[in-house]
C-alpha positions as CSV (number, residue, x, y, z in Angstrom):
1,X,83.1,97.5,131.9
2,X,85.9,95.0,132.5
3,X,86.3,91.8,130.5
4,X,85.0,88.6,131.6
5,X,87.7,86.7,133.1
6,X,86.1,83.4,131.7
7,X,86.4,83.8,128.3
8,X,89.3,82.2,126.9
9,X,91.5,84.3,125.1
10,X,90.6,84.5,121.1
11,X,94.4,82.9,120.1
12,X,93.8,80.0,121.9
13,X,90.7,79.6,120.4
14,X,91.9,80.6,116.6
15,X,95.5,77.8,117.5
16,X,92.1,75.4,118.3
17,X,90.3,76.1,115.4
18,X,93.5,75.7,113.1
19,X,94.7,72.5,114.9
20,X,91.1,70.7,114.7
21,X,90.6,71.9,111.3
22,X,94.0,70.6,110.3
23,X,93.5,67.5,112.0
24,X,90.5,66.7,109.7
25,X,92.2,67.6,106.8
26,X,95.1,65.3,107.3
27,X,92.4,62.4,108.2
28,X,90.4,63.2,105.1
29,X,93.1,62.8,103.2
30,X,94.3,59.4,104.7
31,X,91.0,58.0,104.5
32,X,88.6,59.4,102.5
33,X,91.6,59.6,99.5
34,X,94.3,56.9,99.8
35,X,91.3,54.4,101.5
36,X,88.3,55.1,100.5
37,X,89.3,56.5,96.7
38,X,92.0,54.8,95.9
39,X,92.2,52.1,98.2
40,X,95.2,51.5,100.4
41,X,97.0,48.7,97.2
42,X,96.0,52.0,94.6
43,X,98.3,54.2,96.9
44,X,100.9,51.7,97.0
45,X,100.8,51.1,92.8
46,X,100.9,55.0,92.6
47,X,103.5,55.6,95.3
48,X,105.6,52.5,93.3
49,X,104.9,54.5,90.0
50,X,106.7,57.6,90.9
51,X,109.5,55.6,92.1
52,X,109.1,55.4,96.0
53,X,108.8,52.1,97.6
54,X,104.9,50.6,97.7
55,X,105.4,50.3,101.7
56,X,105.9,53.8,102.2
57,X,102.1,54.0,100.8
58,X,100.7,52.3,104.1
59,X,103.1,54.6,106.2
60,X,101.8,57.7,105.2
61,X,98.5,56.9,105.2
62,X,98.8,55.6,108.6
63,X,100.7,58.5,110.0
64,X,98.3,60.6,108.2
65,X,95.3,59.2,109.9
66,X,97.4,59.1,113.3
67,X,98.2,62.4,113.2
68,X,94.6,63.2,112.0
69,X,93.3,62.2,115.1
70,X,95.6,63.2,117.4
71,X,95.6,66.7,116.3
72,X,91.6,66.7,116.6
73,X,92.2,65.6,119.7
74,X,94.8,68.0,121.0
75,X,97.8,65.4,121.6
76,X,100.8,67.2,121.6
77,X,100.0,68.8,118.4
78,X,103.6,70.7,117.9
79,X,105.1,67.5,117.2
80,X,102.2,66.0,115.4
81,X,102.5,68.6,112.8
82,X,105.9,69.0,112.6
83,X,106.1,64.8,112.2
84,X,103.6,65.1,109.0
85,X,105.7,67.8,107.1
86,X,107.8,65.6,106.0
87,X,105.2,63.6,104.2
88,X,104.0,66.7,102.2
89,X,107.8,67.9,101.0
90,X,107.7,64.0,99.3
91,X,104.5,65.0,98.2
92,X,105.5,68.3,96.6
93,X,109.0,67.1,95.5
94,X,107.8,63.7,94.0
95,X,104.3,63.8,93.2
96,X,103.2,67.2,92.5
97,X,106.4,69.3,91.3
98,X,106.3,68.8,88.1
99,X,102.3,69.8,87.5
100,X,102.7,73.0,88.3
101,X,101.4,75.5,90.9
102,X,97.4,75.2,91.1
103,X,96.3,72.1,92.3
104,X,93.5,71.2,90.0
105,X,95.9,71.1,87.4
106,X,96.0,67.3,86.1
107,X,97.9,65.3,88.6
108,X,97.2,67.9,91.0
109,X,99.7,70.9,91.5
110,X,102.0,71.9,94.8
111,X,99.7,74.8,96.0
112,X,97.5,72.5,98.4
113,X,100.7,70.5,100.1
114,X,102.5,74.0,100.5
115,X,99.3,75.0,102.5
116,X,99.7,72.7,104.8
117,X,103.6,72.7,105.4
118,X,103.3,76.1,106.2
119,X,99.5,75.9,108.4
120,X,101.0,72.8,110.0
121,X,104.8,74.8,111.0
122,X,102.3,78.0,112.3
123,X,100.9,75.5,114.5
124,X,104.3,74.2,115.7
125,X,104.8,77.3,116.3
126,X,102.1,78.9,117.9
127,X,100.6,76.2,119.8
128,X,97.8,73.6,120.2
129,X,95.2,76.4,121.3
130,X,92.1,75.7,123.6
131,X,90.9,72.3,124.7
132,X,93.7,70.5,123.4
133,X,94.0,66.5,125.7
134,X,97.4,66.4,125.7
135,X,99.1,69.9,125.2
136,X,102.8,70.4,124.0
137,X,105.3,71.6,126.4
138,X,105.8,75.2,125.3
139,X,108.7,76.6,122.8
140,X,111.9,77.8,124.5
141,X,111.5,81.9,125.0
142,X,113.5,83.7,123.0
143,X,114.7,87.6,124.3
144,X,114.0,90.1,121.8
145,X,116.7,92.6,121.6
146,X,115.9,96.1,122.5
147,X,116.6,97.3,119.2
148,X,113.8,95.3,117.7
149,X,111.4,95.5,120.4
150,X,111.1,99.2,119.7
């Protein structure tokens, strides 16, 4: 029996599932923590606490929620997620370092940041998957050497 030549193949759906699922969690964490938790001036008086500038509170949750979206959506996700990592090494290197490695430690550990540095540069990587709006131009090829391809 030969395969049905309508099914999309199951990476481009698993790169779909990991972009949209992503995408939520980077909007859930802009609004449903730093707005809807904390509240937008909270963020700022914690981000000011730990010794970064109150502004960069309303950056990150915007470029969170941006970036949220857009990767639900399927715009250009490569650079989406490759724009937000940034956000989670000053979230690992000032906020979370020093609590240790499980995140419901008090304060929150660096596990849960580290999971998404490293989801979010597999999706640079691999693609924005199946129904994705605006799709990234692919990554250059790279030739495997013989020795390797063996």
């Amino acid at each position: 029996m030969s395969p049905q030549p309508n099914l999309l193949p199951t990476a481009a759906l698993g790169a779909a599932l990991l972009r949209i699922s992503l995408g939520a969690i980077y909007l859930a964490h802009s609004v449903v923590l730093k707005l809807l938790t904390f509240g937008l001036a909270g963020t700022a008086s914690y981000f000011v606490s730990i010794g970064l500038p109150g502004w960069l509170a309303y950056v990150t949750f915007a470029a969170e929620a941006v970036g949220g979206v857009l990767l639900v959506l399927g715009v250009q996700a490569r650079w989406v997620t490759l724009g937000l990592v940034p956000a989670l090494v000053g979230a690992i290197v000032w906020a979370h370092a020093g609590n240790g490695w499980v995140f419901t430690a008090p304060g929150g550990g660096w596990e849960y940041p580290l999971f998404l540095i490293v989801a979010s540069v597999a999706l640079a990587l691999i693609g924005d998957g199946a129904f994705a709006l605006s799709p990234s131009r692919p990554l250059p090829a790279r030739h495997t050497p013989a020795r390797l391809a063996a």
